[in-house]
N, C-alpha and C positions, 0 to 999 in steps of 0.2 A: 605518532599522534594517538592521544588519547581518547576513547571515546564513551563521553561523562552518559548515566544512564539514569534514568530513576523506573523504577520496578512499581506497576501499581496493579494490586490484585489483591481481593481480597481475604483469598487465603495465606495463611503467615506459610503453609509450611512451600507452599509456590515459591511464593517472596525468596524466604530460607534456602530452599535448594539454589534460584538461579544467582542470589548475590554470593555462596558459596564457592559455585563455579566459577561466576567471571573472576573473583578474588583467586583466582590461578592463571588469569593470564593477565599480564602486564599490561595490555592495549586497553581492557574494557573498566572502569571503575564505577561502579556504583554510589550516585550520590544522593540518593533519597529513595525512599520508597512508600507509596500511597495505596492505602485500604479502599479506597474509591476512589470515583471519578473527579469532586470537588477538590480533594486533597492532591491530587495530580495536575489540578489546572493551577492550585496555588504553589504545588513546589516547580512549577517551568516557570511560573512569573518570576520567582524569587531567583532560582536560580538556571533560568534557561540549559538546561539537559542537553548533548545533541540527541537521546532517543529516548523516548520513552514505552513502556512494553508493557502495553494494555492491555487489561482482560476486559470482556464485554459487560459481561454481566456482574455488577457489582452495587451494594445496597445505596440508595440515595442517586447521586448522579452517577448512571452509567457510565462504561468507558465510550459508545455509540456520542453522547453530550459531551465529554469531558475531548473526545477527540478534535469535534468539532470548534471547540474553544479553543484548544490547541494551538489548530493546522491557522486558525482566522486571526490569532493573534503573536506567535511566536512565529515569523518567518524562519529560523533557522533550527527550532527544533523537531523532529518528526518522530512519526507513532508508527508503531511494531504492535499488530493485533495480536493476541491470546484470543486462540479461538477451537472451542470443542467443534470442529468443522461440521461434523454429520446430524448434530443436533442444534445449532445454534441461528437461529432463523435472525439473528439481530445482525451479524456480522454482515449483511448485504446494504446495512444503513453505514458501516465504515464506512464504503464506499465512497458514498457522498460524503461523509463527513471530512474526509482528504486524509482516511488512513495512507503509507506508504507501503505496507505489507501485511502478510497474513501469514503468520505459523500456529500449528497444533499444537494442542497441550503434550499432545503423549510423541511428539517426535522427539529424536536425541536431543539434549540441552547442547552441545557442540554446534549441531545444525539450527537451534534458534538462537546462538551466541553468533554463528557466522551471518546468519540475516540480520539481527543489531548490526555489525559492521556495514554490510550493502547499503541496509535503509541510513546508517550514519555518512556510507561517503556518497549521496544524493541519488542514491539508484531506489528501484521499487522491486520488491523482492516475493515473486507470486510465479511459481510452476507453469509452465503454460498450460499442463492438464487443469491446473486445480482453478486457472482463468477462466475455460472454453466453462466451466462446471459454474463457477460462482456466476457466472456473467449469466449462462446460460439461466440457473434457478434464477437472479437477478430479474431478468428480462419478465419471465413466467409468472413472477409475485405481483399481486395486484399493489399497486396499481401498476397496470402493463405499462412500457412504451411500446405505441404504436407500431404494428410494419407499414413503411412507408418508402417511396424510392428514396434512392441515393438523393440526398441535397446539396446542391454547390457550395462549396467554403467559398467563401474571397479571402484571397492572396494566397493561397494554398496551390502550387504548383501541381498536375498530375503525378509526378512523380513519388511526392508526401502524400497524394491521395491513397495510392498503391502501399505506401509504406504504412500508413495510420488504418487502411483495412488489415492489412496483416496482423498488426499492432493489437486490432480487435481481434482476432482469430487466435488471438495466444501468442506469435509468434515470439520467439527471442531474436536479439539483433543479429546473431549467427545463421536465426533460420532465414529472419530477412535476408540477407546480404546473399545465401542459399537461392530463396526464391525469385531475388531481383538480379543475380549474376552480376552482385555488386561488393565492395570488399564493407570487411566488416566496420570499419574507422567510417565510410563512407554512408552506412546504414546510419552509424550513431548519430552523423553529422542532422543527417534528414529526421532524426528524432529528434532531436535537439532542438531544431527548430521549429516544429513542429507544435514542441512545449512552450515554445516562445510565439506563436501568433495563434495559439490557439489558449492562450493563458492558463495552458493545465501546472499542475502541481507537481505531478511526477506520472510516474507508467500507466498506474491505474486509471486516472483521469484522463489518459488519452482513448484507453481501451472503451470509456464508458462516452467519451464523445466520439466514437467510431459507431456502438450502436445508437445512441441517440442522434445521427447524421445520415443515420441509416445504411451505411457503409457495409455494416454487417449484420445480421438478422439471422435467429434460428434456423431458418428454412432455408438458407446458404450453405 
């Protein structure tokens, strides 16, 4: 399976290097690439991407707006953040916006080409260091959320309670299945569902209604 890309950043020679690269592996092809964020929401209308590999900051509409047009209007295409992690205060509005992952400018191109793949076969693709860090500054940046106790889901089993704290705390489904002495197929399963009665969009959106449930909070 092929997985169609379009590359929007607005420096050409970004663009340049990474459709370079994928043009050496069979699996990834690039079919458009956008200087901004407006020209990224018009090439997924036109031709529905399944990823698209956002830089944040870019003149006119941001990739923070263009992602959020995205995620609200193509159900089947998703956004791969481009992000100077240590200096980029914008990248915690992905969040919200229903980015599905986060890679650095200056990591290997191979490791932001194999997170294109994750984020294209519907997984969310975020360290669980670089989680416990974003979530963490996340929480900190005004406007705060609250700490506030744990609040009841309805229809949410204990079980998925235990697994969507974790979920907040970084965990991968390996550490889950680790922490709950549960197999790993078995973790997935309770993620899974989890996406489904709590209508998130992928990983990310579960970790961020785990601190806004109060599930989990800095001082834990």
């Amino acid at each position: 399976m092929t997985v169609r890309v379009v590359l929007a950043d607005d420096q050409p020679l970004v663009r340049s290097g990474l459709r370079v690269i994928m043009a050496d592996h069979p699996d990834l092809e690039v079919v458009g690439e956008a200087a901004n964020g407006a020209e990224a929401v018009h090439l997924v209308r036109d031709i529905c991407p399944d990823v698209v590999v956002m830089d944040i900051r870019m003149p006119g509409m941001d990739g923070i707006e263009a992602t959020r047009l995205i995620t609200a209007s193509a159900a089947t295409t998703r956004v791969l953040v481009l992000t100077t992690f240590d200096e980029d205060d914008y990248v915690y509005g992905a969040l919200r916006a229903g980015a599905s992952g986060f890679v650095v400018k200056d990591m290997a191109l191979d490791d932001i080409l194999a997170a294109a793949r994750v984020v294209a076969a519907g997984d969310a693709l975020i360290a669980p260091a670089v989680t416990r860090r974003l979530i963490a500054d996340f929480i900190e940046r005004p406007p705060a959320l609250p700490e506030r106790p744990a609040q009841p889901v309805e229809g949410i089993t204990e079980r998925e309670r235990e697994v969507l704290t974790l979920v907040g705390r970084g965990r991968s489904n390996t550490e889950i299945a680790e922490d709950l002495f549960i197999t790993v197929a078995t973790a997935k399963s309770h993620v899974s569902r989890l996406l489904s009665k709590l209508g998130a969009r992928d990983w990310v959106q579960l970790v961020i209604s785990a601190y806004e449930l109060g599930l989990v909070t800095l001082s834990r």
